[in-house]
C-alpha positions in Angstrom: 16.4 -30.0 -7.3 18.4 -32.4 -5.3 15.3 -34.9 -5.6 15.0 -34.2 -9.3 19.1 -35.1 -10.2 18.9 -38.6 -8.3 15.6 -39.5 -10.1 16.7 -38.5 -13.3 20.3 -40.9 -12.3 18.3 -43.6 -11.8 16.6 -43.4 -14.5 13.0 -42.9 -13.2 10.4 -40.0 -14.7 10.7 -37.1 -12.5 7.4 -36.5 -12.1 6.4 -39.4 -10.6 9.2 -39.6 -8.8 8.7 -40.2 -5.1 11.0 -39.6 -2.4 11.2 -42.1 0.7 12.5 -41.1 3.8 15.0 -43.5 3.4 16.5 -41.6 0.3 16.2 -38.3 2.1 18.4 -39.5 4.5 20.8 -40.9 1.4 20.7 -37.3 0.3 21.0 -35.8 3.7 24.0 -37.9 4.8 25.9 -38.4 1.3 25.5 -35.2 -0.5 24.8 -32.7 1.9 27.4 -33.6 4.3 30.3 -30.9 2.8 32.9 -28.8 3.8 35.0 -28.1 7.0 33.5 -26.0 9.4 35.2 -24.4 13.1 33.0 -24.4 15.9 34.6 -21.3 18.7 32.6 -21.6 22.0 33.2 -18.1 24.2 33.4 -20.3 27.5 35.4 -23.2 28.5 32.9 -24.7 31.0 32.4 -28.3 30.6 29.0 -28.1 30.3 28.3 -24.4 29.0 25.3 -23.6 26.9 27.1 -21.5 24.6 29.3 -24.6 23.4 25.8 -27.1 23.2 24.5 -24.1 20.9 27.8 -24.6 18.7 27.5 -28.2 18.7 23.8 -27.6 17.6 24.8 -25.5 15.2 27.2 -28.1 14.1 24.6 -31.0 14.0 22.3 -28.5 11.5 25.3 -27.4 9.1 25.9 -31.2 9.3 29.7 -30.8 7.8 31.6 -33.8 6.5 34.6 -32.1 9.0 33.9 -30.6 12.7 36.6 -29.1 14.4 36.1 -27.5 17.7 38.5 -24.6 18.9 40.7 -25.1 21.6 40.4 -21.2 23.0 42.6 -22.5 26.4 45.4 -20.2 25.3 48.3 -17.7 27.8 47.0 -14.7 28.2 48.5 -11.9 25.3 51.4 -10.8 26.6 54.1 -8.7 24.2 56.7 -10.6 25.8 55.7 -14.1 25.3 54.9 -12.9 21.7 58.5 -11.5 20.9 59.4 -15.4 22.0 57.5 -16.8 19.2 53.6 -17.2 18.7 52.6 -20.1 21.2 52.1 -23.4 19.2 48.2 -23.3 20.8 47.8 -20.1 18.9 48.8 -21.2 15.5 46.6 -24.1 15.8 44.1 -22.1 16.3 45.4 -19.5 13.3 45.6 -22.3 11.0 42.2 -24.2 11.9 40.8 -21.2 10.7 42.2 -20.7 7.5 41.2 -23.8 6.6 37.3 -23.8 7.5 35.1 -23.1 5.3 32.8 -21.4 7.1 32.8 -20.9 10.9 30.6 -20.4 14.0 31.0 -18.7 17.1 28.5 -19.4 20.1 29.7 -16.9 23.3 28.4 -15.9 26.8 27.6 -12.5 28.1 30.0 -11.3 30.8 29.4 -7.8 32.5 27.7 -6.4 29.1 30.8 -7.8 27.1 32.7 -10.6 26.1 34.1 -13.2 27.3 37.8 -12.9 28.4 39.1 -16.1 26.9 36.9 -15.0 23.1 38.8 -11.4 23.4 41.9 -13.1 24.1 41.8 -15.7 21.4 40.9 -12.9 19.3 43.8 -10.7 20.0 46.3 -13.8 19.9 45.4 -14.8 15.9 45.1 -11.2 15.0 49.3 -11.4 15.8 50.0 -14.3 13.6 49.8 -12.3 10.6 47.8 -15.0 8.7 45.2 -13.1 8.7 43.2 -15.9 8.5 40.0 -14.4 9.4 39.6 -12.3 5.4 36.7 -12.6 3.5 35.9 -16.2 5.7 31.9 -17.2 6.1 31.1 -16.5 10.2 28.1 -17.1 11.8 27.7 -15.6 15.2 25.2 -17.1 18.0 24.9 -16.2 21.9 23.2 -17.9 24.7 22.7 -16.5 28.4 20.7 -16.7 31.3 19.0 -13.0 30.9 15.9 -12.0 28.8 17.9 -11.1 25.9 20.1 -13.9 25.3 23.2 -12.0 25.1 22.7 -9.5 22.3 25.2 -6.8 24.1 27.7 -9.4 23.9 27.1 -10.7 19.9 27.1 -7.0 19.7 30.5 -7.1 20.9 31.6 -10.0 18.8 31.1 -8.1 15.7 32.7 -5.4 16.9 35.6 -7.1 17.8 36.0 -9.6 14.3 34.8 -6.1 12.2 39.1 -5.0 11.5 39.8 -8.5 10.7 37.2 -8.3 7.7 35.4 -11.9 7.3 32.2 -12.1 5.8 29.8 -11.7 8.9 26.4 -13.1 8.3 23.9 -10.1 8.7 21.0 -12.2 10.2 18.8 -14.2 11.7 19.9 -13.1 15.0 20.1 -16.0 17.6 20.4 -14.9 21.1 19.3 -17.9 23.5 18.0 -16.6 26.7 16.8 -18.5 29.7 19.6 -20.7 28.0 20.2 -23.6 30.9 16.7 -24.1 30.8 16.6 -24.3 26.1 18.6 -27.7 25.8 17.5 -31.6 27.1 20.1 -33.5 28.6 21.3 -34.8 25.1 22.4 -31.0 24.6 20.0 -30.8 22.0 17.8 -27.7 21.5 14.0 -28.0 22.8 12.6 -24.9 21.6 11.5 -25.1 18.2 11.8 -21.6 17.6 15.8 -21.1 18.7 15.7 -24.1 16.3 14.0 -22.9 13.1 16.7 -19.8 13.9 19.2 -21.8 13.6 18.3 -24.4 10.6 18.2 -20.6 9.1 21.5 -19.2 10.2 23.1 -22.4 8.9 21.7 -22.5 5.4 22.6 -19.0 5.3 26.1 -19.8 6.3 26.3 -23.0 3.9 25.1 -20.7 1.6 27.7 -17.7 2.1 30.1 -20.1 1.9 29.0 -22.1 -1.5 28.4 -25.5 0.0 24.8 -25.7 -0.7 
């Protein structure tokens, strides 16, 4: 359809229009290229797999904004709170009222979630933004054991389920083996993890009207 609109601007017959890479990549780069999108990565390791997978995720969505959560935040505490929300926090708050869609890649620790996810989690849920409502989330998990983390995005919905965004259903992507899925680029090697994800991301583009 997208072909057919920028043959018919240019004033050429659609059908026998033909398509060159090199106006694919017009299309890919100028009119696909939309919306803001929040990438949340469960870990805060410098070179965790769960934040490459976000970053992948990211590449495929291919946003004309990327913002990446800072999830370094105190720990909850009722007594820092009644001080005032930390700054950290309403950055975080605000970043995602303003995505249009967002992603979040975490780890599997001890059958759960990550510490620093929960925590983030708990800390916006006090801002009373609620900035979470009816917003376009795409959940992902990478981890060294056979099932790629699928206790832990389990979890994940779980824990985002009170806050009532618009969960994607499906495809499930759960990375296992996951140090041994990405090249040194970060970029994914399996095609299958990767035809997952070019699917998770249209559907996400999709759910949140940018396609």
């Amino acid at each position: 359809m997208i072909a057919q609109k920028l043959c018919a601007s240019a004033g050429v017959i659609t059908g026998d229009c033909a398509i060159s890479l090199a106006i694919v990549r017009i299309i890919n780069g100028v009119i696909m290229s939309s919306g803001k999108l929040l990438g949340i990565s469960g870990s805060l390791r410098a070179n965790s797999v769960n934040t490459k997978l976000m970053k992948e995720a990211a590449r495929i969505f291919d946003p004309a904004e990327f913002t990446q959560a800072d999830l370094r935040l105190p720990l909850y505490d009722g007594d820092l709170e009644d001080q005032g929300i930390p700054a950290e926090v309403m950055t975080l708050s605000n970043q995602i009222a303003e995505a249009d869609a967002v992603v979040i890649s975490g780890p599997e620790y001890n059958a759960s979630i990550s510490g620093v996810l929960k925590n983030a989690l708990d800390w916006v849920s006090r801002t009373r933004m609620g900035p979470w409502r009816d917003k376009p989330v795409a959940l992902m998990s990478a981890a060294a054991g056979r099932t790629g983390g699928a206790r832990a995005q389990w979890i994940m919905r779980l824990s985002l389920n009170p806050f009532r965004p618009r969960l994607l259903v499906g495809p499930e992507l759960m990375v296992a083996s996951a140090a041994a899925q990405f090249d040194e680029a970060g970029r994914l090697t399996n095609e299958r993890y990767e035809a997952t994800l070019t699917e998770l991301m249209d559907a996400l583009r999709h759910e949140a009207r940018l396609d």
